[in-house]
N, C-alpha and C positions, 0 to 999 in steps of 0.2 A: 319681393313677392309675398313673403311671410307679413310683412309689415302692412302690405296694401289687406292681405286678406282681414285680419284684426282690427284695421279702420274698418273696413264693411262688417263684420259681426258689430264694432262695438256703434257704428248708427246705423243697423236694425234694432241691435236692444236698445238706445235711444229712442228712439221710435215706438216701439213697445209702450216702453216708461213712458212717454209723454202722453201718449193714446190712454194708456191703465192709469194713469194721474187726473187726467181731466174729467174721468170719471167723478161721480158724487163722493161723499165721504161715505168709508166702507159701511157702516151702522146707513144712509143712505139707502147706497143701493140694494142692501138686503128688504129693508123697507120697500125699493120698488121693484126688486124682482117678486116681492111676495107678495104687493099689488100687480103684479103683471101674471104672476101664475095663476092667479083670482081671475083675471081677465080673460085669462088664453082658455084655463077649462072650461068656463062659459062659451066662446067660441069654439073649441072643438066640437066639443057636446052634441052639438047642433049636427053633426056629421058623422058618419057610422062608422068609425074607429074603434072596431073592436081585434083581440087576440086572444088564443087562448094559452092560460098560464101553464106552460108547463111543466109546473111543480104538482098545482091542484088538480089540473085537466077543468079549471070552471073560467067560463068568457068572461072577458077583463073588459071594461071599456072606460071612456071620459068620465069621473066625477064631477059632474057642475058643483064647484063652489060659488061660482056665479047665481044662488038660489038659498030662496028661505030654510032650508035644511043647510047650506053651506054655509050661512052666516050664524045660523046654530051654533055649528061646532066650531066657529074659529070664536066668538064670543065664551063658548063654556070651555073650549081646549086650550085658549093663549098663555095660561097661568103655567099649565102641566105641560105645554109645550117648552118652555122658559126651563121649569123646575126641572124636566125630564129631559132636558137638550143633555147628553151624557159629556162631554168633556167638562160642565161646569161645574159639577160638584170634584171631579178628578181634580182640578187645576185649583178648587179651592179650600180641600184636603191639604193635597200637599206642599200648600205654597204655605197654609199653618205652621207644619211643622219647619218647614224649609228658611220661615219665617224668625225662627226662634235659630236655627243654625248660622243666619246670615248678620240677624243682630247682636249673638254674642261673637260675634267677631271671626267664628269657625271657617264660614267659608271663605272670609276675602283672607284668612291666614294659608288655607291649603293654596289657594291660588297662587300667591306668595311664592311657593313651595313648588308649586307646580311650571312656574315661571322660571324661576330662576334654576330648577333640579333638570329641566326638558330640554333637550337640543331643540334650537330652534326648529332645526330643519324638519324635524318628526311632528311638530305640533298639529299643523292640518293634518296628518293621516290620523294623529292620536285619535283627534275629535269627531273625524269619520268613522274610523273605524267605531270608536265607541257607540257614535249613533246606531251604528248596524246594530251593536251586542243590545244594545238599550229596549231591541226591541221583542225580546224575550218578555218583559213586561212593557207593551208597546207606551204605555201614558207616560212611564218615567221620562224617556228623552224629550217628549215636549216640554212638560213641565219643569224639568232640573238641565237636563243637560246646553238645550240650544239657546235661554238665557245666561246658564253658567259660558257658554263659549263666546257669546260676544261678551263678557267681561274678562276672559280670559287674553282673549286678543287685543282688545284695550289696553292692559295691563303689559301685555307684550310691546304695544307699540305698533301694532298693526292694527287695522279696521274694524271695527267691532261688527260691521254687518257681513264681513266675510267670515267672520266665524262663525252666528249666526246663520248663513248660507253653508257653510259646512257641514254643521251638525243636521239641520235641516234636512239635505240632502242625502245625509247616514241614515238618519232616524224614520224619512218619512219615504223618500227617495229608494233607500234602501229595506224596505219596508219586508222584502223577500229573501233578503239574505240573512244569514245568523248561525254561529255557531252552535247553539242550543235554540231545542225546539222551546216552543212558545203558546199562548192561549189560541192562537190562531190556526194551529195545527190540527188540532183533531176536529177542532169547529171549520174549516175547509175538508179534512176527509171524511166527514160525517155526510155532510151535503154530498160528494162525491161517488161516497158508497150507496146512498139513496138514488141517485142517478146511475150510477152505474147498471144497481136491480133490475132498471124497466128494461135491458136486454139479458143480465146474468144474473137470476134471483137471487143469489146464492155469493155474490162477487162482495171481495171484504178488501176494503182504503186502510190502512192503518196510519197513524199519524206520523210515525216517519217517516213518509213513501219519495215524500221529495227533499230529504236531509241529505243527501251528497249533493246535488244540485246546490243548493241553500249554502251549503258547507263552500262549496267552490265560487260560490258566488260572493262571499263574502270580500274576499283579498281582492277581488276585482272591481265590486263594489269603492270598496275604501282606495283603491289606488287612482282610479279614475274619478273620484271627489276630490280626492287632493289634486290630480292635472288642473281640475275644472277651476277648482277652487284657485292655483296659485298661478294658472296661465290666461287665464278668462275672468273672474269674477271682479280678483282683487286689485289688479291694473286697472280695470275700467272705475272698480272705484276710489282710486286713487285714494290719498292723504286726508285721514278722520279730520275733518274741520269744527265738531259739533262741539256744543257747550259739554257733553257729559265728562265727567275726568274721569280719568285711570286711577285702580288702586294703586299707590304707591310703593313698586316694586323693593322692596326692603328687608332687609334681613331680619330673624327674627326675636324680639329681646327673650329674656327670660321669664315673663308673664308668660308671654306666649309657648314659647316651646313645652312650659307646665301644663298651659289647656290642653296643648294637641296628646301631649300623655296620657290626659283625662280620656279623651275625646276615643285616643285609642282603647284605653282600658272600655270602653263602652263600648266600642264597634265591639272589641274581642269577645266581652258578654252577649251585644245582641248576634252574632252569627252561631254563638254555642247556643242561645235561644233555635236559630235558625236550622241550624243543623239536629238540636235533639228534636227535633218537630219531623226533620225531614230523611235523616238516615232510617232511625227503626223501620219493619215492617209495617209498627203500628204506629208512625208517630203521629203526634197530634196535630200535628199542622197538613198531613194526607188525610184522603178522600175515610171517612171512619166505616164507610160501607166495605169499598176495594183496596183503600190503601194505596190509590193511585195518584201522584203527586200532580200530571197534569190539569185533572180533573178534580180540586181541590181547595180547602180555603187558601192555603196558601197562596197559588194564582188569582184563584176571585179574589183574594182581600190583600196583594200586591200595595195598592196604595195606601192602604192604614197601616200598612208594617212601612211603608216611605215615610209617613210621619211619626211612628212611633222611631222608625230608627232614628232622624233628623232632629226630632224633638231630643232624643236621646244624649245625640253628639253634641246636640247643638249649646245643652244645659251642663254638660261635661266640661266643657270649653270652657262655658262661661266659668263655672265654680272654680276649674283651674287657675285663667287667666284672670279671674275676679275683675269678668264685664260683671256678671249678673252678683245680684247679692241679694234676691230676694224675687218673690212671684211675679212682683209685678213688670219686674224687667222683662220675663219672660213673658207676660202678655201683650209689654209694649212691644216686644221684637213679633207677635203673633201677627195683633195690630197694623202693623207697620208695611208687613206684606199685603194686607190689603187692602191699603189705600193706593197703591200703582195699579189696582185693577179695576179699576175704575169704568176705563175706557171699554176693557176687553166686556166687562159686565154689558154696555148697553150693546156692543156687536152682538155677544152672543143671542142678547133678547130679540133680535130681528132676523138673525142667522137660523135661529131655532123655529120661528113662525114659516120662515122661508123654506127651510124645508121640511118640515109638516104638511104645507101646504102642497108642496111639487108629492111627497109620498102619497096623500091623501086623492091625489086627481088621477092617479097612475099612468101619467104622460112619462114617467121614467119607464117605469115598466113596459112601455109600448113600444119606445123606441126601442127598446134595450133586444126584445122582442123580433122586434121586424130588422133591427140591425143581424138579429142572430140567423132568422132566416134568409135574408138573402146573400151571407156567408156560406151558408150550406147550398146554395144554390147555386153557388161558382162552379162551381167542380174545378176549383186548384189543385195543382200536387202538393205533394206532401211540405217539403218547406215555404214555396209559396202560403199554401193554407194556413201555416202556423205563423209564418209572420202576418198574416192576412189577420188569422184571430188575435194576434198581441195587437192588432192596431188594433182593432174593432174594443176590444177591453179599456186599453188604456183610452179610447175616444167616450165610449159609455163610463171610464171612471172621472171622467170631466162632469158629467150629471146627478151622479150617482156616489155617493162619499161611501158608504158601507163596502170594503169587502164582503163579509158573508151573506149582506142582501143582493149587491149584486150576481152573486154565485149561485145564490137559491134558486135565482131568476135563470143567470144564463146555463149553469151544471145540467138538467134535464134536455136542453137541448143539445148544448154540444158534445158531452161524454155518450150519450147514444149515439151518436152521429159518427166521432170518431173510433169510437170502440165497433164499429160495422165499416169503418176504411180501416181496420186495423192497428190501433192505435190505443192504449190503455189509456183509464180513467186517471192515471196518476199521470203522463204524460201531459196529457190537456189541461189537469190543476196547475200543474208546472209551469205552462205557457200561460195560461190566464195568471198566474200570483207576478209571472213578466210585466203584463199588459198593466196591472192593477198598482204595481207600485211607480213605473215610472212619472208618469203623469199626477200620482200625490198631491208633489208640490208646486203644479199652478195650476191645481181645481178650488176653488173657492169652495166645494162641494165636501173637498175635507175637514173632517170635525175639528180640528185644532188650527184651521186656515186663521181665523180672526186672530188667535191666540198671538200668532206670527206675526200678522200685521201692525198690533198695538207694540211687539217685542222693538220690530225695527222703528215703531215712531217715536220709540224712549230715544234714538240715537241720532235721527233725524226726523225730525216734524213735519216735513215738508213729504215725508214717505206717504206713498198708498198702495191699496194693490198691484197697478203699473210698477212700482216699484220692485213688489217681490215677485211677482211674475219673471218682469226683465231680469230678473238675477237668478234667479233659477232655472228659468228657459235652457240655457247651456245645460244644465244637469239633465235634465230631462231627455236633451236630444242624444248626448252621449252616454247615459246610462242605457240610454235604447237601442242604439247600436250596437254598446258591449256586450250586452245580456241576449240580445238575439244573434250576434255570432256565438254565442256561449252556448246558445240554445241548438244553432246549428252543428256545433263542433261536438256535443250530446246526442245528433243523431245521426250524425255522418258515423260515429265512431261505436255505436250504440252501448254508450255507456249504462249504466245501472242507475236509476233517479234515485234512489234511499234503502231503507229495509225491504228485500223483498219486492220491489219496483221495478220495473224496465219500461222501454217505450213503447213496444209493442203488444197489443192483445191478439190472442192465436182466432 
């Protein structure tokens, strides 16, 4: 029975893959979904779809980009959409400094290290779990951790796209769980507490409010990535066949173990860097107004302290292990990372047009919109309605890649709505950050989707969307499951969501 079931998952996700394969190549279809959202606003237009937004309380309607005004702005805005599309400067920051870690030999030695120091059996949760934590500074795990895993699992002898689908499903999947709060914290209770006002003027979100939730979510998270991962993913993709090799699991001589002393003696300076910035009241890496660390460069400027650290280790290394012996080593290892992105460069350039153009028409907004009203129009009960709104989230997070643009949108409607069936503004952020991260990892609509794409077609060329869809699908379904009995067993029991949070408003 067990065995029959497994054939049937593993050719529906066949099927998947084959359907997401025969699609264009993905730089393609951004290309025509961004002539087709050109198209369809032209056709809408034509028809009185209108809503009113309510954040601004001003009527929203169709943007004809199908018009001499819309061809204006895709003509003067393509550059600054390209330049401005936010994961590309992130991913090309820190793959500089990451650059210079990889070519002096620092990180295939930790691997090394990591390889042969790990229980097997712990690996997948390691890399789960990790993605969760990574996501305190959310960019870091795209850009470091879920290509360091499928080299990690190469090296091990297992699949490189299952570790890649690991991390993946920590990092993006898990997008709501974490042991420490994050940048997305108070920019979700911020939204919150402004929704909350148009019933309680006076009603205050704090950014902890769903940290126990978060907190509990975390081991469940990471446990059920690993099921997924080593009962579903990695059977189906059986035995790595591809040209790329494995570092060569080897013990280390003594060049090396000299770098990684370096490497350490550098980490040891940059975290007392890190820490004189961040313990004082006034250190200088806090907010210089409040002194508050979430609100702070340190957060905003996360990925320049990635490359300054990486850059850091990564010339420590070298001097130790004497890869580098001079500047220019270090700019060929800079170099060197950036000619693998080649690929990701031209997705992004059509990825970025494409949605420009969906934001600029306000067809996300409308749905997002009318999806929200006629949720409220149900009159479900109370756990009905709440799994009712995680589907409704995680379906509008399939169009829609921003958490906080989504939230701006949907927070004015549904925190009034539940907070008059009884139900607190931190409850409802709670359930929408559900809806919002399972779904992540097969919206193409996520900002680091292409990133992924080009990652699995280092390992197999024959990859495309189809592909990371059909391997993530599994995550998605049971992350969804987990987390909304998690959600249920929070209010059967009516746990406390964080600081100062509960489920219910009086």
């Amino acid at each position: 029975m067990k065995t029959s079931a497994n054939q049937r998952v593993n050719r529906f996700l066949a099927v998947v893959e084959r359907v997401g394969n025969a699609l264009p190549h993905p730089a393609t279809l951004f290309a025509g979904l961004a002539v087709f959202v050109i198209l369809l606003s032209g056709l809408l237009s034509q028809f009185d779809l209108r809503v009113v937004h309510p954040g601004t309380l001003k009527e929203m309607q169709v943007v004809n980009l199908l018009s001499v005004e819309g061809l204006h702005r895709i003509l003067t805005e393509m550059v600054k959409n390209f330049t401005g599309f936010a994961p590309l400067g992130t991913v090309l920051v820190s793959l500089l400094g990451i650059g210079i870690a990889e070519g002096s030999g620092l990180i295939g030695a930790v691997l090394r290290v990591i390889v042969l120091k790990s229980p097997a059996r712990l690996l997948t949760f390691v890399v789960v779990f990790a993605g969760v934590m990574s996501n305190t500074a959310s960019e870091v795990g795209y850009v470091l951790l879920v290509p360091l895993s499928g080299i990690i699992f190469l090296a091990a002898g297992r699949h490189p796209l299952a570790g890649i689908a690991a991390a993946f499903a920590g990092v993006s999947g898990g997008y709501s769980a974490n042991l420490l709060l994050g940048t997305i914290d108070p920019l979700l209770a911020g939204l919150s507490q402004e929704a909350s006002r148009i019933v309680a003027p006076d009603y205050n979100v704090n950014p902890a409010c769903n940290y126990y939730f978060m907190a509990a979510s975390t081991p469940l998270i990471a446990l059920l990535g690993t099921w997924v991962t080593e009962r579903i993913v990695e059977p189906r993709l059986g035995v790595y066949t591809g040209e790329e090799k494995s570092e060569e699991v080897k013990r280390l001589s003594a060049s090396e173990r000299r770098g990684l002393r370096f490497a350490l003696i550098a980490t040891l300076f940059f975290v007392a860097f890190l820490l004189g910035g961040l313990l004082p009241a006034n250190g200088y890496l806090r907010d210089p107004k409040t002194g508050d660390i979430l609100h702070s460069p340190f957060m905003s400027g996360i990925v320049a302290l990635l490359f300054l650290g990486a850059a850091a280790m990564g010339i420590a290394y070298g001097l130790g292990a004497r890869t580098i012996r001079n500047d220019a080593d270090v700019m060929k290892g800079m170099a060197k990372s950036m000619e693998t992105l080649g690929a990701y460069i031209v997705l992004v350039f059509f990825a970025a047009q494409f949605v420009a153009y969906f934001n600029w028409t306000n067809i996300g907004l409308i749905l997002a919109v009318k999806g929200a009203e006629a949720l409220k129009a149900s009159g479900l009960g109370a756990i009905p309605l709440t799994i009712a709104f995680v589907v409704v989230t995680a379906t509008v997070n399939l169009v829609m890649g921003s958490a906080s643009a989504k939230w701006a949108i949907m927070a004015p409607v549904f925190i009034p709505m539940f907070m008059l069936l009884g139900y607190s503004p931190e409850f409802t952020q709670t359930a929408y950050r559900v809806g919002d991260s399972v779904t992540n990892i097969i919206s193409p609509m996520m900002s680091y989707f292409a990133l992924i794409v080009a990652l699995i077609q280092r390992y197999d060329t024959r990859a495309g969307i189809g592909t990371l869809v059909a391997t993530m699908l599994p995550y998605t379904v049971v992350f969804f499951v987990g987390w909304v009995l998690l959600l249920i067993l929070w209010i059967v029991f009516n746990l406390p969501l964080g600081f100062g949070a509960g489920i219910y408003y009086p």
